[in-house]
Backbone bond lengths (Angstrom), bond angles and torsions (degrees), N, CA, C in turn:
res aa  C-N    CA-C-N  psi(-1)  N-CA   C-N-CA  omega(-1)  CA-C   N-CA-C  phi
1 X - - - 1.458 - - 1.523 109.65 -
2 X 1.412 123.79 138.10 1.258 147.74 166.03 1.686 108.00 -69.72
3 X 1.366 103.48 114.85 1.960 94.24 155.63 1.278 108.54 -98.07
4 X 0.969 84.25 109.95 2.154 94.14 152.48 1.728 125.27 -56.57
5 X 1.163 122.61 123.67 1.096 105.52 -164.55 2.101 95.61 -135.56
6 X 1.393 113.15 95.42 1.470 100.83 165.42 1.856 121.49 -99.21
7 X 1.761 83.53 127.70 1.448 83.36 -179.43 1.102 124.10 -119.91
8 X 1.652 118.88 128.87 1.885 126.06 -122.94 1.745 105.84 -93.34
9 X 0.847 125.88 148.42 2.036 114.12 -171.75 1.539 103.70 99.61
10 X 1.408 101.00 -162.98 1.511 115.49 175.54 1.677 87.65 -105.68
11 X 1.475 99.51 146.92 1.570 106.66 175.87 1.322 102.84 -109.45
12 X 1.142 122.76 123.34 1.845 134.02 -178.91 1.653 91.93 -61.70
13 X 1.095 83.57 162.64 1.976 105.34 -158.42 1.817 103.56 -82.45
14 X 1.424 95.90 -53.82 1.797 96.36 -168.45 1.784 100.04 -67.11
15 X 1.240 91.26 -42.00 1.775 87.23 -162.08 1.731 111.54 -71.17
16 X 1.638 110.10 -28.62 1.044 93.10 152.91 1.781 140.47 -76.36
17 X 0.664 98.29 -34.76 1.859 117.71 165.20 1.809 115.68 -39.71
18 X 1.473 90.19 -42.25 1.655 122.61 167.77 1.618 102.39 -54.02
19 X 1.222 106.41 -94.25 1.222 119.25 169.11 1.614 132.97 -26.62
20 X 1.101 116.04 -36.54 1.609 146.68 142.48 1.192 109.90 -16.78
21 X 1.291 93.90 -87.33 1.827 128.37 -173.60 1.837 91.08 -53.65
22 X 1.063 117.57 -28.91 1.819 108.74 -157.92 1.528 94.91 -68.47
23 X 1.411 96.30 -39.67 1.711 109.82 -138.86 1.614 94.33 -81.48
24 X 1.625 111.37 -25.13 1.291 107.70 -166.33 1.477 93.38 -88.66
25 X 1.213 155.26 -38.68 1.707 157.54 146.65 1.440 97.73 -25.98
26 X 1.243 137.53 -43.23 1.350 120.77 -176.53 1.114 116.83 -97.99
27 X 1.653 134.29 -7.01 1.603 130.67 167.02 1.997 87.38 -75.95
28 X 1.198 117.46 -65.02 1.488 119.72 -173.75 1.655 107.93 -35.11
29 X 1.120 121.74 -28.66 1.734 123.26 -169.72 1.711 94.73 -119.79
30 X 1.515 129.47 24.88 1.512 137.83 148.75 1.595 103.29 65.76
31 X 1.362 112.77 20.22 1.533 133.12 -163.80 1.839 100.54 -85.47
32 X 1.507 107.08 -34.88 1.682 137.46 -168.13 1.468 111.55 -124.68
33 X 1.437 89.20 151.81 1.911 91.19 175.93 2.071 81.40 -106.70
34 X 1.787 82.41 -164.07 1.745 100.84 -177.61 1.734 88.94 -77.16
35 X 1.152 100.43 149.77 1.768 129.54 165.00 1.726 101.46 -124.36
36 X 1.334 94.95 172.15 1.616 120.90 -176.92 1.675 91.40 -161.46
37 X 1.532 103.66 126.18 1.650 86.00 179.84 1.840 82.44 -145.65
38 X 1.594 102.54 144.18 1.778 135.79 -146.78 1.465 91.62 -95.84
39 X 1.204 147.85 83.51 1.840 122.26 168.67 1.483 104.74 -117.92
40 X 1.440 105.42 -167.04 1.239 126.30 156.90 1.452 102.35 -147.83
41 X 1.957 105.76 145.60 1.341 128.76 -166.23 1.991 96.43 -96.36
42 X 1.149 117.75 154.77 1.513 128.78 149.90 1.397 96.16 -56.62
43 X 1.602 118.07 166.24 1.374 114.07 -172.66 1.769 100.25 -106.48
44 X 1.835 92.20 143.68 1.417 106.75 -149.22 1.604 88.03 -167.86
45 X 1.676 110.99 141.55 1.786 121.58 176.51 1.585 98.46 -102.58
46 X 1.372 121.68 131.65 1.643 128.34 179.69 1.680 79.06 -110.59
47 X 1.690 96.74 133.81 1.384 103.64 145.03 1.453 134.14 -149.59
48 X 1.995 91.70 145.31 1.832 112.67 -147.15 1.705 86.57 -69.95
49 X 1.789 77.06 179.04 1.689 86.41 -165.64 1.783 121.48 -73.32
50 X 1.737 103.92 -4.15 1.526 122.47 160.05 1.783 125.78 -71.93
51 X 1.516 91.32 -12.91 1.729 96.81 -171.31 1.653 108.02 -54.97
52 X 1.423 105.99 137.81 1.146 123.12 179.88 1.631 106.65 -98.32
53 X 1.352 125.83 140.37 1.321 116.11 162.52 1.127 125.99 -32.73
54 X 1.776 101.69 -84.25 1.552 117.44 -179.75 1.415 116.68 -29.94
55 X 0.929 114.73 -28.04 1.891 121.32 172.06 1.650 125.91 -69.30
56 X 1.795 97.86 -11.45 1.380 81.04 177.31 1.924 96.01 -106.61
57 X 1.167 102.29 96.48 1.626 118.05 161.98 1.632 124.87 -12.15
58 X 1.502 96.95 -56.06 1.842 117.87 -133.84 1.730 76.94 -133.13
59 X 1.506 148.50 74.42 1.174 133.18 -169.47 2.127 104.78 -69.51
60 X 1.440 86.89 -40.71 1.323 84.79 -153.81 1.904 98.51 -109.67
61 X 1.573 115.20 38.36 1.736 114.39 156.43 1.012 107.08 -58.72
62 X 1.691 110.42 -78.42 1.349 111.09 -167.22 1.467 119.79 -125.44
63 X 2.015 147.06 179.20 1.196 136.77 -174.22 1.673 95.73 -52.51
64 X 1.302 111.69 148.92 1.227 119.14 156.84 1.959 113.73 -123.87
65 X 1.440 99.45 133.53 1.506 96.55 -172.42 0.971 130.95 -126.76
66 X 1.417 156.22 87.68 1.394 165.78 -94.21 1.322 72.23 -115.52
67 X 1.830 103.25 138.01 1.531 122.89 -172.30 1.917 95.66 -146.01
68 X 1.304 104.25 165.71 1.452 108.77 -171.96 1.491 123.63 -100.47
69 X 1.700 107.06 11.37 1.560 113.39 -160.88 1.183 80.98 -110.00
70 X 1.575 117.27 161.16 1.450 146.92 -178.53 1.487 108.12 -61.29
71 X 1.323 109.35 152.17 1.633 120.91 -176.94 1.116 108.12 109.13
72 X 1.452 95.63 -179.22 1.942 103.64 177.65 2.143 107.99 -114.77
73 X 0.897 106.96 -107.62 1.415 98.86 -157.62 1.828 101.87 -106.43
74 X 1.286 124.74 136.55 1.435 145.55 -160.35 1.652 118.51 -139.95
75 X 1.459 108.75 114.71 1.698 102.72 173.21 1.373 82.77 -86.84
76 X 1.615 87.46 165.68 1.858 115.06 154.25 1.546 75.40 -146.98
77 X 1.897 86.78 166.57 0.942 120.29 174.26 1.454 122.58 169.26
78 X 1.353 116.92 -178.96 2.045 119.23 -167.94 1.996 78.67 -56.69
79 X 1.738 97.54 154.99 1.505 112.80 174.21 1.388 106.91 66.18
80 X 1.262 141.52 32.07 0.982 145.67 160.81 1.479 122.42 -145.69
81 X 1.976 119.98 116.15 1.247 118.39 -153.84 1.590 92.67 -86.00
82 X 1.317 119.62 134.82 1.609 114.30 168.40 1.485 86.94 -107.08
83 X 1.088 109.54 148.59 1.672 148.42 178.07 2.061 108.07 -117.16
84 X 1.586 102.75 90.56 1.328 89.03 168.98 1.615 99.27 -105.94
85 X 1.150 98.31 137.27 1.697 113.08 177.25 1.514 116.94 -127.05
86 X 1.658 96.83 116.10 1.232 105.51 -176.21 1.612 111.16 -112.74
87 X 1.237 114.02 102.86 1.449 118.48 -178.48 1.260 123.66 -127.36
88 X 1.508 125.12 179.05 1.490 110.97 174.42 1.507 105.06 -103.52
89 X 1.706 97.89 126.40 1.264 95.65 164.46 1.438 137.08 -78.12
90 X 1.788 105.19 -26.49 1.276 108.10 171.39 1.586 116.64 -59.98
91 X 0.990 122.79 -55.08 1.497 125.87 165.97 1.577 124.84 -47.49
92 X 1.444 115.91 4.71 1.195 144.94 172.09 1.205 139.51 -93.69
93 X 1.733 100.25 -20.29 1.361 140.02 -172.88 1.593 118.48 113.12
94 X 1.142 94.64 -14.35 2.014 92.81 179.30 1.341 83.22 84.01
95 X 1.188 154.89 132.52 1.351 159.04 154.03 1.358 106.26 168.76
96 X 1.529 123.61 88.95 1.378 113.63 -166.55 1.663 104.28 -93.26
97 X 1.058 117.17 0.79 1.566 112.82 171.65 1.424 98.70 -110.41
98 X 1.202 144.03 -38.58 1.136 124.36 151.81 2.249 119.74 -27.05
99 X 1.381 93.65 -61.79 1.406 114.64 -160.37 2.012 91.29 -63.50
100 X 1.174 118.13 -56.74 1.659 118.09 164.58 1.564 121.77 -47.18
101 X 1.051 118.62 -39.38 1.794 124.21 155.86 1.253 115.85 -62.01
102 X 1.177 128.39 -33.06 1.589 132.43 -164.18 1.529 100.12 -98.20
103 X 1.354 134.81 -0.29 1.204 149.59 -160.62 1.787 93.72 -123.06
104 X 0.920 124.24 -54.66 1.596 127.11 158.82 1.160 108.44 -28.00
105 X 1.810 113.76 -95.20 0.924 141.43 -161.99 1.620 110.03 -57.71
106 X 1.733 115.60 -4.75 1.463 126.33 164.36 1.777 100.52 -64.55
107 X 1.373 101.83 -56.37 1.461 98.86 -174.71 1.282 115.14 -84.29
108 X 1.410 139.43 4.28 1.390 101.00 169.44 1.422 99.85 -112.55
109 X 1.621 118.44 11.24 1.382 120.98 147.13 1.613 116.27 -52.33
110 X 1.428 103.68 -44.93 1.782 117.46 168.76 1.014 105.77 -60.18
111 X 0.904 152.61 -39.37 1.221 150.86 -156.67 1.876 120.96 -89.55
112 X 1.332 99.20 -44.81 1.129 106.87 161.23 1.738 127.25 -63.69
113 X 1.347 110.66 -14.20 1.115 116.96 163.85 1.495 130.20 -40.64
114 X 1.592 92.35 -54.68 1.413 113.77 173.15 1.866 116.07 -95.77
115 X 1.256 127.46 35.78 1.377 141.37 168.45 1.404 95.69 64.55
116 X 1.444 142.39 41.61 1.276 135.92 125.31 0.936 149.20 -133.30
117 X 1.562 110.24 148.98 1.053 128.50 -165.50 1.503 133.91 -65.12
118 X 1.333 116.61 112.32 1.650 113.95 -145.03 1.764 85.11 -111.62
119 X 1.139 117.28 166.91 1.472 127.34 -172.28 1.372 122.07 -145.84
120 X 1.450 145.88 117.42 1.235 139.93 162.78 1.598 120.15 -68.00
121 X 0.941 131.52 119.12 1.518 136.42 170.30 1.531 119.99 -98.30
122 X 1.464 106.00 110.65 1.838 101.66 178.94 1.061 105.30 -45.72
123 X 1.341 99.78 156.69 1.918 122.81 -179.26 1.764 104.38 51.95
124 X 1.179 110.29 13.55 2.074 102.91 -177.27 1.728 88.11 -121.90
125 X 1.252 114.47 108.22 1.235 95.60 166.36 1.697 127.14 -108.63
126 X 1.228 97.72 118.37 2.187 110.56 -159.30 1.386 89.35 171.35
127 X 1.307 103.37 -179.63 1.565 125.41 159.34 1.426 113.60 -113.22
128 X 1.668 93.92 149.53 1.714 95.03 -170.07 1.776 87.07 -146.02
129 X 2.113 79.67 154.78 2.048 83.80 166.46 1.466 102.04 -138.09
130 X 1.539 88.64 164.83 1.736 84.45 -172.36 1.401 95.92 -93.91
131 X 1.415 105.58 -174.76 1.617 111.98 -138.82 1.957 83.95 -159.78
132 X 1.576 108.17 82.20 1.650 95.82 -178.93 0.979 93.74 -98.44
133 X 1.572 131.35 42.12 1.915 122.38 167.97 1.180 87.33 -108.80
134 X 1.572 144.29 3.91 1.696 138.64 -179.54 1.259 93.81 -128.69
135 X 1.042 145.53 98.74 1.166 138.48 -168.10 2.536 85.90 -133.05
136 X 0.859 105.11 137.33 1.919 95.83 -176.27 1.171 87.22 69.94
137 X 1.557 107.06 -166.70 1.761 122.50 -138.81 2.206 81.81 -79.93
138 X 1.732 95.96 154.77 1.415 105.13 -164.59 1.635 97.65 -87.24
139 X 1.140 111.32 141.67 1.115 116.22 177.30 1.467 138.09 -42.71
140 X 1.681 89.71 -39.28 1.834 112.81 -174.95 1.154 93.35 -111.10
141 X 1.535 150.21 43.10 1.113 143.12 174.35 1.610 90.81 176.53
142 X 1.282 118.85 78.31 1.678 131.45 153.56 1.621 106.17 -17.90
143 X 1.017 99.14 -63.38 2.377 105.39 -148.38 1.468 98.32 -63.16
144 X 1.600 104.35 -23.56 1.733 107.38 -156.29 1.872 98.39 -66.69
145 X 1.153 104.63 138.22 1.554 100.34 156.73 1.310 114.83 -118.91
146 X 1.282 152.25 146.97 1.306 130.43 126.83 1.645 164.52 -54.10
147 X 1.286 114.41 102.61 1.248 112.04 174.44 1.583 118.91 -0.36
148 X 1.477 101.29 113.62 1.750 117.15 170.14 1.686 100.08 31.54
149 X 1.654 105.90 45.94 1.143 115.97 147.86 2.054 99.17 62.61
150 X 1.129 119.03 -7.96 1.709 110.81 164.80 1.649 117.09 -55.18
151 X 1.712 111.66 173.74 0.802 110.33 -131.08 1.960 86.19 -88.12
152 X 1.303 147.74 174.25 1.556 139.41 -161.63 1.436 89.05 -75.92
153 X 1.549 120.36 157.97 1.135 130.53 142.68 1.528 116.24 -94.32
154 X 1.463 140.94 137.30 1.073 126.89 161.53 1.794 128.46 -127.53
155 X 1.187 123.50 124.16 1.430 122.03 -151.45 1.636 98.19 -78.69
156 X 1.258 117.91 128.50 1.457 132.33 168.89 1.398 110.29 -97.04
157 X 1.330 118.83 -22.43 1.560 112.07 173.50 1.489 137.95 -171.27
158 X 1.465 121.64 128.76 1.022 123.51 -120.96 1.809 100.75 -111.63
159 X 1.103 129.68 165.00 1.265 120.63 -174.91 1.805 100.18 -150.89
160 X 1.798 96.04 149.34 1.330 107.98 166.81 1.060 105.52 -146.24
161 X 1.289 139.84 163.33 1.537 136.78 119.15 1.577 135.12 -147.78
162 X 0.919 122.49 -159.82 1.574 135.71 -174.54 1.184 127.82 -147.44
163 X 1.280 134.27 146.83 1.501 131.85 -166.39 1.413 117.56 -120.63
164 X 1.135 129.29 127.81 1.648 106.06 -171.33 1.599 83.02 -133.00
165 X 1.384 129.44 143.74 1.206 142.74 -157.09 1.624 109.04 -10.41
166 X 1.627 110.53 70.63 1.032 114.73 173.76 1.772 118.66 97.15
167 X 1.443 101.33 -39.87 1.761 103.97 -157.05 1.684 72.68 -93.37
168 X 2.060 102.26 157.67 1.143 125.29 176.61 1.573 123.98 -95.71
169 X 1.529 125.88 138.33 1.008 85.67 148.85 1.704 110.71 -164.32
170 X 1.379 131.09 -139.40 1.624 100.11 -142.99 1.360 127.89 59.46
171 X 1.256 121.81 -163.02 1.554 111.31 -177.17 1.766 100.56 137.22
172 X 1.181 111.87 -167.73 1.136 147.36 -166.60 1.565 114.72 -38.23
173 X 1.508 130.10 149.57 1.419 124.33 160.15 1.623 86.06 -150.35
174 X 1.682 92.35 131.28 1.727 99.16 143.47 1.445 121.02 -136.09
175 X 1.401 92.85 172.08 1.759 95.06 -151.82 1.830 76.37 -104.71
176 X 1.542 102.31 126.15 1.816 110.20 176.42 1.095 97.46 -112.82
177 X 1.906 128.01 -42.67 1.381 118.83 -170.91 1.809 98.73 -167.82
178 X 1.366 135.42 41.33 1.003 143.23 169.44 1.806 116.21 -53.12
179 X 1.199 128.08 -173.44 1.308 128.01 155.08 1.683 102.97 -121.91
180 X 1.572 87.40 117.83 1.295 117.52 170.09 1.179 133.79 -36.20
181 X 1.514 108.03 -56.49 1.765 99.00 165.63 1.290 128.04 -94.07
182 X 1.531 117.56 27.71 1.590 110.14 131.80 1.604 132.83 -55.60
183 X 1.145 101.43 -15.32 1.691 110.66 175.20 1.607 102.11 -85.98
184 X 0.836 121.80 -17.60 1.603 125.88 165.79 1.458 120.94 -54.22
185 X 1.463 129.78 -7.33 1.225 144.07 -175.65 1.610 114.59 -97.42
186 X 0.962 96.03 -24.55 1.705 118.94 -174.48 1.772 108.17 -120.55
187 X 1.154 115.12 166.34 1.556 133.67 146.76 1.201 110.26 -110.80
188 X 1.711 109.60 102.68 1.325 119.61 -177.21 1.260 117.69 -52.18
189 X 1.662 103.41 125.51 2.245 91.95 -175.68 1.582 117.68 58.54
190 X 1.374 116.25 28.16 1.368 103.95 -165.49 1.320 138.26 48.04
191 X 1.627 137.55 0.27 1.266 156.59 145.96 1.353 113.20 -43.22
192 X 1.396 116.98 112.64 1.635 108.27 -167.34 2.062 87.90 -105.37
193 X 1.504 105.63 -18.93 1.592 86.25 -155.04 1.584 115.11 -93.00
194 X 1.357 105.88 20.43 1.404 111.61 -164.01 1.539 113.35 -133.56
195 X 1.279 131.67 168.39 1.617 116.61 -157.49 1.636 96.34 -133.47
196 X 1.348 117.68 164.23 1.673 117.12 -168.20 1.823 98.84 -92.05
197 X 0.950 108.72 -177.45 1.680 120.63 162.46 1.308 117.54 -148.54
198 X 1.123 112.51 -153.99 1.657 124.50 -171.60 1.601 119.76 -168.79
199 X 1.094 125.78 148.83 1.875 106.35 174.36 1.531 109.81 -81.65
200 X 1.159 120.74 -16.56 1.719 112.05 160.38 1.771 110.64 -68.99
201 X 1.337 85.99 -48.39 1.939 89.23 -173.23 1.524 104.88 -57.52
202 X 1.018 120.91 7.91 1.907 122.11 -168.02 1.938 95.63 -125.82
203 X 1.233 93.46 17.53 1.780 97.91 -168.31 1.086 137.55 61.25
204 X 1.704 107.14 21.53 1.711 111.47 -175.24 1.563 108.39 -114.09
205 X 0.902 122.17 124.22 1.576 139.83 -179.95 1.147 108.89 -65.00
206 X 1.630 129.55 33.05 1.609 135.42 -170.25 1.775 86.57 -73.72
207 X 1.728 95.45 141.16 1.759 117.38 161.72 0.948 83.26 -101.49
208 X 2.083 94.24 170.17 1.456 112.69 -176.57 1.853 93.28 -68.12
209 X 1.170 107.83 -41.77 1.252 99.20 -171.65 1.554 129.33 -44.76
210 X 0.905 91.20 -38.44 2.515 112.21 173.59 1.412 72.18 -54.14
211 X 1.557 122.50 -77.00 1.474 109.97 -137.77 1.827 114.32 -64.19
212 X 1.572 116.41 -27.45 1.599 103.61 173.62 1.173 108.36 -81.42
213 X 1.058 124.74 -22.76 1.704 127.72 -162.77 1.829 75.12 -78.79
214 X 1.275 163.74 -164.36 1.423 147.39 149.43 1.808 92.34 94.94
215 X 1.082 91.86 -88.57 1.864 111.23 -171.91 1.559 104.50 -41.12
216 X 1.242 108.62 -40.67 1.817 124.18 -176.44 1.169 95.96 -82.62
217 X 1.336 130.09 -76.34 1.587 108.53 -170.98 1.577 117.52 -37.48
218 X 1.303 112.34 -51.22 1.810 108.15 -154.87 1.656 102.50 -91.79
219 X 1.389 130.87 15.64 1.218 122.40 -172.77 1.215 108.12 -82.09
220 X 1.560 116.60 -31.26 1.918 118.58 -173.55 1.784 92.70 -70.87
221 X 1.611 124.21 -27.31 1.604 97.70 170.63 1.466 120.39 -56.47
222 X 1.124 142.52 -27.33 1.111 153.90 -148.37 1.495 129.15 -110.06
223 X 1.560 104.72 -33.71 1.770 121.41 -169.40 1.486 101.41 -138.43
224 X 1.422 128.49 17.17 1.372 122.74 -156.56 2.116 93.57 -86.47
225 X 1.265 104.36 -28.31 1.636 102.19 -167.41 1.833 84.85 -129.65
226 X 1.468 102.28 -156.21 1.623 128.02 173.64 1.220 101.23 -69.62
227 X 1.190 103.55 149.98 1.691 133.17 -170.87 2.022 79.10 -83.42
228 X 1.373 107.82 121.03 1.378 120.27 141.63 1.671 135.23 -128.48
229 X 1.259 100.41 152.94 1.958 103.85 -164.69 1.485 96.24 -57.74
């Protein structure tokens, strides 16, 4: 069994991160089962152990905090659900690219909840949708152009994690109703040619609440048995 765990406010970064680290030392020492716990951060850039300098734009907007899960540079912030999921992967099948696909395909299972269409892109790892109302330079982002002129892609949600003898943790961000040009400080994931979104910015009036109540239903598609290809 999964605990769900929502925790209500903005959750400060170290102490949760802290807390993180506790929980994953005590599933590893059989002290804890798997958790999944629902927040939102104050706005703040984490950067994975790929982060490139030149990527952080805006050094001194907001804290920036060197973190130990994969990727390069990531806002959170209010309007944005982070999903840390701490589970066992070995008990999952051991398949950690399996277990990172199946973590995708969690959200654009979510996603489809609410009639959109979420997308995996090789070598991009998040979900993204295309966007044929930006089709040439993006509206809310002048400089952007698009690739051989197709229609924009824009990433709604972003993924990291880390493994510590097996159990996961970090995880998930989606953008439900954030402000947008806080991502303006960074190059999200290092991706310069592509633009972010939101489920309001897509015209849907999703609460955080749609989105866990969403996240809970479709998770037994995904983690209910062994991770298979």
């Amino acid at each position: 069994m999964v605990d769900w765990t929502h925790i209500p406010g903005l959750a400060p970064y170290p102490e949760t991160l802290a807390a993180m680290e506790a929980h994953v030392a005590a599933m590893n020492e059989g002290r804890a089962g798997e958790a999944i716990w629902l927040l939102e951060h104050p706005p703040l850039y984490t950067a994975g152990t790929s982060a490139r300098p030149a990527d952080l734009v805006q050094p001194d907007r907001f804290p920036v905090y060197p973190v130990g899960r994969g990727g390069q540079y990531t806002y959170h912030g209010p309007g944005q659900r982070v999903i840390y999921c701490m589970l066992d992967v070995k008990a999952r099948g051991g398949d950690v690219r399996c277990f990172v696909r199946e973590l995708e395909r969690w959200v654009v299972d979510t996603l489809a909840e609410f009639n959109v269409t979420g997308e995996i892109r090789p070598g991009r790892v998040g979900v993204w949708v295309t966007r044929p109302d930006r089709r040439g330079p993006d509206r809310t982002r002048p400089n952007r152009t698009d690739p051989d002129g197709q229609p924009a892609e824009d990433k709604i949600a972003a993924l990291g994690i880390k493994l510590r003898r097996w159990v996961s943790f970090h995880g998930i961000s989606i953008n439900v109703e954030p402000d947008l040009s806080h991502f303006d400080g960074i190059v999200p994931c290092g991706i310069r040619d592509h633009g972010v979104t939101s489920l309001v910015d897509l015209g849907l009036p999703v609460t955080m609440a749609d989105l866990d109540a969403a996240l809970i239903a479709t998770f037994p598609r995904r983690f209910q048995g062994v991770c298979a290809a």
